[in-house]
PDB file of N, CA, C and O in Angstrom:
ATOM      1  N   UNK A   1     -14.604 -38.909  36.726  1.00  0.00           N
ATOM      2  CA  UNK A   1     -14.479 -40.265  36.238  1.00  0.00           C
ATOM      3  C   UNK A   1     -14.521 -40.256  34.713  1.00  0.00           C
ATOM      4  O   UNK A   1     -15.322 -39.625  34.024  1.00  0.00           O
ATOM      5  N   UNK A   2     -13.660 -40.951  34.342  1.00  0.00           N
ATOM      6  CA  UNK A   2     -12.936 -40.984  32.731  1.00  0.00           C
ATOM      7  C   UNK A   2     -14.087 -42.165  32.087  1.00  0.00           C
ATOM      8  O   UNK A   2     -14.243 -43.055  32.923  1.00  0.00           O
ATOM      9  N   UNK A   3     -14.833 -42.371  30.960  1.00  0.00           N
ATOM     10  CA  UNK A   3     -14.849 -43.878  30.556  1.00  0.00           C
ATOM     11  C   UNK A   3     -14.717 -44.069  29.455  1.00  0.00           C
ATOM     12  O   UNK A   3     -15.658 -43.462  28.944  1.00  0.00           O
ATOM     13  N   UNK A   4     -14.042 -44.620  28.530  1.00  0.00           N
ATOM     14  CA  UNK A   4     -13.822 -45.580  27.295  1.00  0.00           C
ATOM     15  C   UNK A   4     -14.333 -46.258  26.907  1.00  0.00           C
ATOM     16  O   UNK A   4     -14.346 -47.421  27.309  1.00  0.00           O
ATOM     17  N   UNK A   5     -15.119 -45.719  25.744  1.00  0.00           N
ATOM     18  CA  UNK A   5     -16.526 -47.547  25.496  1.00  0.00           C
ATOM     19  C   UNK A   5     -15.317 -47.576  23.425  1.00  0.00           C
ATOM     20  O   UNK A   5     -14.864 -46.758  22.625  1.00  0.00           O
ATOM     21  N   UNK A   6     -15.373 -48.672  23.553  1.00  0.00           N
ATOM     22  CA  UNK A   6     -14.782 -49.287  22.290  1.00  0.00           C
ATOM     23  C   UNK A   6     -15.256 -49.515  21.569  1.00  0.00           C
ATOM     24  O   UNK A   6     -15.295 -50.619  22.113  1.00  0.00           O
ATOM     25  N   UNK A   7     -16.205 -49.747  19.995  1.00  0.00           N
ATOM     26  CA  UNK A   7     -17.059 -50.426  19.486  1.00  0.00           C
ATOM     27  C   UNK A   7     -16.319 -51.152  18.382  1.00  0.00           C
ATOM     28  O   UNK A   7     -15.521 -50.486  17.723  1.00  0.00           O
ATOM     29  N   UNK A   8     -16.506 -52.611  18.057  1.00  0.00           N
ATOM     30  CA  UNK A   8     -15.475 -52.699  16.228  1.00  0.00           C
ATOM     31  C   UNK A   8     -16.776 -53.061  15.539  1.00  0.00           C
ATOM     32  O   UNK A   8     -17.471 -54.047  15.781  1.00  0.00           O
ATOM     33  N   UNK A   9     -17.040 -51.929  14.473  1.00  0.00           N
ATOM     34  CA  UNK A   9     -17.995 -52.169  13.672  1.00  0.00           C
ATOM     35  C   UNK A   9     -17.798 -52.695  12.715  1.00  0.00           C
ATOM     36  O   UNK A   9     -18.715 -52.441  11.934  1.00  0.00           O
ATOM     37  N   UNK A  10     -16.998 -53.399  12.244  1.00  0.00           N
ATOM     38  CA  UNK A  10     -16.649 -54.027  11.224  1.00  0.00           C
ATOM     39  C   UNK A  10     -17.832 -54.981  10.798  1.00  0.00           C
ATOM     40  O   UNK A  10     -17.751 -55.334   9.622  1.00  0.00           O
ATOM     41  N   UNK A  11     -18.802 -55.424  11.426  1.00  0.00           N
ATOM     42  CA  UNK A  11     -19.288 -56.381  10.650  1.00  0.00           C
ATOM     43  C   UNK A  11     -20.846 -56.268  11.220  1.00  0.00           C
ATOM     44  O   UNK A  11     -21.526 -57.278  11.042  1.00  0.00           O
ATOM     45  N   UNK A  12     -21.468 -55.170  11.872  1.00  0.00           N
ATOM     46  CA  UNK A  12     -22.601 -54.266  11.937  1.00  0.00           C
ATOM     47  C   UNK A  12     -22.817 -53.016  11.232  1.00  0.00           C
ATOM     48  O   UNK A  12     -22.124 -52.012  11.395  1.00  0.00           O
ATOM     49  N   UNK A  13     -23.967 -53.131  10.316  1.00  0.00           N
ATOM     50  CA  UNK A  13     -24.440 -51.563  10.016  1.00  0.00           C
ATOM     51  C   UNK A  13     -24.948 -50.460  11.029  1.00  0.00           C
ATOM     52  O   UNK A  13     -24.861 -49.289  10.660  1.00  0.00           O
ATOM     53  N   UNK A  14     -25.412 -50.709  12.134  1.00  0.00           N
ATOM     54  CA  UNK A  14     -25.815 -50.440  13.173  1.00  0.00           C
ATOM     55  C   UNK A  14     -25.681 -50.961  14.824  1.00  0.00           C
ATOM     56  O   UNK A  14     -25.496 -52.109  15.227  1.00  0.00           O
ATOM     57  N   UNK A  15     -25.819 -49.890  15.495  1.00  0.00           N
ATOM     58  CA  UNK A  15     -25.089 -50.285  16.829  1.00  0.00           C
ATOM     59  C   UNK A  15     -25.525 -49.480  18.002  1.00  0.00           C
ATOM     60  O   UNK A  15     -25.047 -48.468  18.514  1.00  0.00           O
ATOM     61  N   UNK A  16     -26.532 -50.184  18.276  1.00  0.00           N
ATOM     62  CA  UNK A  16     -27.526 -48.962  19.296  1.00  0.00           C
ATOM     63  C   UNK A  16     -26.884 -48.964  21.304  1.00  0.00           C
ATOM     64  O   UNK A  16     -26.580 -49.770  22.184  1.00  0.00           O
ATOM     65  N   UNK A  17     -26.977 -47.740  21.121  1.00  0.00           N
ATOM     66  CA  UNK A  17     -26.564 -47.535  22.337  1.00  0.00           C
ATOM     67  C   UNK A  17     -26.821 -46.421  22.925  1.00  0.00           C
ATOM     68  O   UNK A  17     -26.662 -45.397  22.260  1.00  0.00           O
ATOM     69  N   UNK A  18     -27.229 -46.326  24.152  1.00  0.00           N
ATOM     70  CA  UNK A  18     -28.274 -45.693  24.727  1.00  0.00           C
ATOM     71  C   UNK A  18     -27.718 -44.561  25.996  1.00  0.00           C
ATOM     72  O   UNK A  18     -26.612 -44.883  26.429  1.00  0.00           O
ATOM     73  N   UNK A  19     -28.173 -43.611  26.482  1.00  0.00           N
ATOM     74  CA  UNK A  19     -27.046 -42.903  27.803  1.00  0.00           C
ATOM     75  C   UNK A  19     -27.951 -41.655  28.342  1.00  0.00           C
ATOM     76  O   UNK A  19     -28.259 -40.619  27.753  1.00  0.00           O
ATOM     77  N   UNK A  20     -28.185 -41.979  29.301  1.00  0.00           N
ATOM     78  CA  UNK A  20     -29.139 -40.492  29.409  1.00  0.00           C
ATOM     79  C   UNK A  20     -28.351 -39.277  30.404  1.00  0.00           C
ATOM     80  O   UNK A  20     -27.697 -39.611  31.392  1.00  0.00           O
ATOM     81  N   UNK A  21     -28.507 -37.934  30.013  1.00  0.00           N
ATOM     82  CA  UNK A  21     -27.763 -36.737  30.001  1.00  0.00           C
ATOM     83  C   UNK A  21     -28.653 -36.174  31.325  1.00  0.00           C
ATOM     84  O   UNK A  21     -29.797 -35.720  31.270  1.00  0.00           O
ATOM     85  N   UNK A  22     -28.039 -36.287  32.203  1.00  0.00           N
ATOM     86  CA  UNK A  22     -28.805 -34.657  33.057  1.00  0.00           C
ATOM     87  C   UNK A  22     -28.526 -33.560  32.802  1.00  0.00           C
ATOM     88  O   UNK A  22     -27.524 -33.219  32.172  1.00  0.00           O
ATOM     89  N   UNK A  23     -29.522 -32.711  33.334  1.00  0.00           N
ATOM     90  CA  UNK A  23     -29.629 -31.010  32.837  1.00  0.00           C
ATOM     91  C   UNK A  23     -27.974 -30.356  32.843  1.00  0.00           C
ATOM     92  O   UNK A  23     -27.391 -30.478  33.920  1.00  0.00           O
ATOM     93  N   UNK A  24     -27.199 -29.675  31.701  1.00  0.00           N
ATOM     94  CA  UNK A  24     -26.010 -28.952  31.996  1.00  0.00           C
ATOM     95  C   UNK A  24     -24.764 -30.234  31.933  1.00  0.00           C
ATOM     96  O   UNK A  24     -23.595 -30.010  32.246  1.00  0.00           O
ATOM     97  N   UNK A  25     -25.079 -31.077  31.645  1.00  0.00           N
ATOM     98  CA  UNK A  25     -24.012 -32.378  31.055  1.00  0.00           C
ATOM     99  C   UNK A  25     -23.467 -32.012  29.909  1.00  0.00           C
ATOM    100  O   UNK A  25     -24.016 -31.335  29.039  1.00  0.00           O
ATOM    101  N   UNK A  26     -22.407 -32.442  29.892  1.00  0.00           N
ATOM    102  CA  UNK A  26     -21.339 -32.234  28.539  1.00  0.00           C
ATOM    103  C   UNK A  26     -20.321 -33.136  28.545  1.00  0.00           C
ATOM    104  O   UNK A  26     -19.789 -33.607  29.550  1.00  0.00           O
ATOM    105  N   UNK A  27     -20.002 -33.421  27.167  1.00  0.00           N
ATOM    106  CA  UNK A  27     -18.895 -34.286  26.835  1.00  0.00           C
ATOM    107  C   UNK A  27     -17.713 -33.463  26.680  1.00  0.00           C
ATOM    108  O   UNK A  27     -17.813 -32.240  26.784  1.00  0.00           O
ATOM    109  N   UNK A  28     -16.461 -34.093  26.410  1.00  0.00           N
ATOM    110  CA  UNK A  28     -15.366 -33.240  26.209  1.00  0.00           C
ATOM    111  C   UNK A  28     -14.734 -33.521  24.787  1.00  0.00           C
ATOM    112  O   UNK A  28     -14.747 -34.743  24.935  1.00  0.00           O
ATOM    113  N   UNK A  29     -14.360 -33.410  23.921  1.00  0.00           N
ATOM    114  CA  UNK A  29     -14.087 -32.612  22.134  1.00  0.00           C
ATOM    115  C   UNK A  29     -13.620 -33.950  22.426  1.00  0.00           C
ATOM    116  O   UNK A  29     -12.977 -34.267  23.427  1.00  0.00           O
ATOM    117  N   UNK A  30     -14.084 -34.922  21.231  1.00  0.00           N
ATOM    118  CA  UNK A  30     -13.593 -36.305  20.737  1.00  0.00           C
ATOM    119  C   UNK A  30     -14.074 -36.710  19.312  1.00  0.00           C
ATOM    120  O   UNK A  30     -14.887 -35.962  18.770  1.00  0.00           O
ATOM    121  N   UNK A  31     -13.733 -37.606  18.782  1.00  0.00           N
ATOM    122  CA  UNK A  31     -14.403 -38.203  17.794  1.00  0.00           C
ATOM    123  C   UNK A  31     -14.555 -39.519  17.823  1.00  0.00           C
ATOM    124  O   UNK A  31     -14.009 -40.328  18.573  1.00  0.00           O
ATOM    125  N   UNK A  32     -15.772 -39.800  16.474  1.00  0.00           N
ATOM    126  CA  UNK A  32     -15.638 -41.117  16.421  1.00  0.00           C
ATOM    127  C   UNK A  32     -14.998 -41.350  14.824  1.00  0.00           C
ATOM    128  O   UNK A  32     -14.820 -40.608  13.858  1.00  0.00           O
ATOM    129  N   UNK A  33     -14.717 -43.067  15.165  1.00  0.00           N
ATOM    130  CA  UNK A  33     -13.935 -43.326  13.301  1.00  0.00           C
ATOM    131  C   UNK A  33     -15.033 -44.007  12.551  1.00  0.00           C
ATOM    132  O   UNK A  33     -14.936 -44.761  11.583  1.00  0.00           O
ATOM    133  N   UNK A  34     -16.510 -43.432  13.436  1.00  0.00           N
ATOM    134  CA  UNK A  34     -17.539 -44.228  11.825  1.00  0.00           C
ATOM    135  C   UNK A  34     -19.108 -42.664  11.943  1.00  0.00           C
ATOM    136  O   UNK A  34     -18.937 -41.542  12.420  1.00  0.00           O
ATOM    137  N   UNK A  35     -19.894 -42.993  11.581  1.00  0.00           N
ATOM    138  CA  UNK A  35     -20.608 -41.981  11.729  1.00  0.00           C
ATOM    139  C   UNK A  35     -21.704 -42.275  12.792  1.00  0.00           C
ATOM    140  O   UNK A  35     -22.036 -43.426  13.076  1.00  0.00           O
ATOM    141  N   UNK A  36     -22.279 -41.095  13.399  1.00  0.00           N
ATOM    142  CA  UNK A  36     -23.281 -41.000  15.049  1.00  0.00           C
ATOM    143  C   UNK A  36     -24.549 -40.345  13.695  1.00  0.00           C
ATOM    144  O   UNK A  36     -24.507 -39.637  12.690  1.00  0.00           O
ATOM    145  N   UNK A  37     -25.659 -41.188  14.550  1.00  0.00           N
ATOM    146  CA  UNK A  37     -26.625 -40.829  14.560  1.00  0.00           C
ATOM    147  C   UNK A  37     -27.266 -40.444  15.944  1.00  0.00           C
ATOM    148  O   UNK A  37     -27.229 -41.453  16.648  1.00  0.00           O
ATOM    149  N   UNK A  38     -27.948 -39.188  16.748  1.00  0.00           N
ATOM    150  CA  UNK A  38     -28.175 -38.737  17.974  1.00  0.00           C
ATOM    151  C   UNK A  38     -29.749 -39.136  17.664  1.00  0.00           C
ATOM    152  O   UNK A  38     -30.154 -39.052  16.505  1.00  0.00           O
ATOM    153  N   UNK A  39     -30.517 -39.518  18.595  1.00  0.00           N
ATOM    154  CA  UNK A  39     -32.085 -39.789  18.575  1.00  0.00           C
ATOM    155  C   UNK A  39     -32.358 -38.773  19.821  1.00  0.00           C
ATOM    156  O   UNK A  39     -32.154 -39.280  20.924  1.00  0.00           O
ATOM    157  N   UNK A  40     -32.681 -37.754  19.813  1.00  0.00           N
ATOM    158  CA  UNK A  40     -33.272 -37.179  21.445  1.00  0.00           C
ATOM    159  C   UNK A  40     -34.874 -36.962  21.801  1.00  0.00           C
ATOM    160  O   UNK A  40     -35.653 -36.220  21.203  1.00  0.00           O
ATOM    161  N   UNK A  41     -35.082 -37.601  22.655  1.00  0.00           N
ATOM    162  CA  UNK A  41     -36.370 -37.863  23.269  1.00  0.00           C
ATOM    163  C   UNK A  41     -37.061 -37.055  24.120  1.00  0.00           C
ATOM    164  O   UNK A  41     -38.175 -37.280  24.594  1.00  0.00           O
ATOM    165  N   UNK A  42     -36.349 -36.087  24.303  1.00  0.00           N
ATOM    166  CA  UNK A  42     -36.383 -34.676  25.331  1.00  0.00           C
ATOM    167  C   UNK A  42     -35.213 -33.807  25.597  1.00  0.00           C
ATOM    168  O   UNK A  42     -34.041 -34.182  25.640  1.00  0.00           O
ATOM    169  N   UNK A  43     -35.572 -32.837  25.737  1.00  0.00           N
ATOM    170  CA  UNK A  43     -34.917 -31.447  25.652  1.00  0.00           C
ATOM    171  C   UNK A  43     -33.859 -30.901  24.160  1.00  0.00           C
ATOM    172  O   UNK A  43     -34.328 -30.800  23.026  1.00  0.00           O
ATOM    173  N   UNK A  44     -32.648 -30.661  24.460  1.00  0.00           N
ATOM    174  CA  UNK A  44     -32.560 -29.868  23.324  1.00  0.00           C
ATOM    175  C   UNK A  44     -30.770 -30.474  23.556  1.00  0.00           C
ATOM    176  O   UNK A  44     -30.371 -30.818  24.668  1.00  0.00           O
ATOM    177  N   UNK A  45     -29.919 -30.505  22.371  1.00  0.00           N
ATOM    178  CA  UNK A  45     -28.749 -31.232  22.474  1.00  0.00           C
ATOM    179  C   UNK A  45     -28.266 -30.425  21.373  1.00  0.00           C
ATOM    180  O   UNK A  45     -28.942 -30.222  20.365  1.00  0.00           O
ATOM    181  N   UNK A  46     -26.756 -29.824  21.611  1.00  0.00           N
ATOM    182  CA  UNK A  46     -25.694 -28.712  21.034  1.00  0.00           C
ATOM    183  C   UNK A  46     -24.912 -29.392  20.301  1.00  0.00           C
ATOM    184  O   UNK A  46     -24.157 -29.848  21.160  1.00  0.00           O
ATOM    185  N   UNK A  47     -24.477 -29.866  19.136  1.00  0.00           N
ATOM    186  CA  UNK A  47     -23.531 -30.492  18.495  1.00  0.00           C
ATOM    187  C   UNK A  47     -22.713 -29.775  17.971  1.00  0.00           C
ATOM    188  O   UNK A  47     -23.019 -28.992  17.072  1.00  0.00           O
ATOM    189  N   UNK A  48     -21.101 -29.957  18.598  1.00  0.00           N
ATOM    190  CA  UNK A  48     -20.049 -29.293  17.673  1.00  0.00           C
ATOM    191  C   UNK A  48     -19.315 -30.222  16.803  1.00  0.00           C
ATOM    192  O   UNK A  48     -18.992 -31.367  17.119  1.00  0.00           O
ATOM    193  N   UNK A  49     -18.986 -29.424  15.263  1.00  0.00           N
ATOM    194  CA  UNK A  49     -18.271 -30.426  14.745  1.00  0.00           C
ATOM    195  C   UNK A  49     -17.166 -29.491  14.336  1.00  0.00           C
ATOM    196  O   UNK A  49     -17.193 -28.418  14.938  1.00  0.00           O
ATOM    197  N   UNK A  50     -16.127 -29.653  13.390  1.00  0.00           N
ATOM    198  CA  UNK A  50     -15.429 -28.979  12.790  1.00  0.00           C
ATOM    199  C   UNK A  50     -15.682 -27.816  11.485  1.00  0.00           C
ATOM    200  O   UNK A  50     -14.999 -26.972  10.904  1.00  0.00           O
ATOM    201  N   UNK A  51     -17.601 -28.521  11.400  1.00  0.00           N
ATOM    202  CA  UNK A  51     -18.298 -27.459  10.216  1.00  0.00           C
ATOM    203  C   UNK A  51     -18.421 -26.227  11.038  1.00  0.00           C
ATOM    204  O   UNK A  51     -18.129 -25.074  10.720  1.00  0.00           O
ATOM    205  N   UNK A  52     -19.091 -26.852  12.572  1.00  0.00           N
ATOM    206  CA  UNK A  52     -19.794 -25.750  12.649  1.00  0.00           C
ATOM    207  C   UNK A  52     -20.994 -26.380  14.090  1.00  0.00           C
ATOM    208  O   UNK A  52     -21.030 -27.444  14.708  1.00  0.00           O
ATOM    209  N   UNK A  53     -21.803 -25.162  14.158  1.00  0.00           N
ATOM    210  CA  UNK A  53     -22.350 -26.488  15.586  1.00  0.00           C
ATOM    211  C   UNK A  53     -24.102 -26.936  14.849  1.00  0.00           C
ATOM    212  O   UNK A  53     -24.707 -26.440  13.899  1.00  0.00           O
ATOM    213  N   UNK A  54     -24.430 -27.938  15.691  1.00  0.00           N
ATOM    214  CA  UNK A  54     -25.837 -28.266  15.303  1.00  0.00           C
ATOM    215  C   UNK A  54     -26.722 -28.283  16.370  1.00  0.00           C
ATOM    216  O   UNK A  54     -26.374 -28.662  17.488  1.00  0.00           O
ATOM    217  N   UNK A  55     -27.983 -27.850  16.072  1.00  0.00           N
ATOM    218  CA  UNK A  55     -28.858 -27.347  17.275  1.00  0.00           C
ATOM    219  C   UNK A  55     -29.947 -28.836  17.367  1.00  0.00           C
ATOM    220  O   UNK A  55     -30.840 -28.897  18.213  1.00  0.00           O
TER     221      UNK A  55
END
């Protein structure tokens, strides 16, 4: 199952939104057109970017 969430930030500095990951979950190579801040509350989360990855 595919899903598409849309956001227009045009007129928020911030935009909280929330999703919880089970063990061995992964997204598939996308971007966004403003900047992510990740908050993790447990366990450990792999970030790839085009620098490089983040632990």
């Amino acid at each position: 199952m595919s899903t598409t969430l849309t956001f227009n930030f045009q007129h928020r500095s911030l935009v909280p939104f929330a999703h919880d990951y089970a063990h061995g979950d992964s997204e598939p190579w996308h971007q966004h057109d403003c900047a992510q801040l990740l908050h993790i509350l447990s366990g450990v989360v792999r970030v790839e970017t085009a620098q490089g990855y983040w632990v």
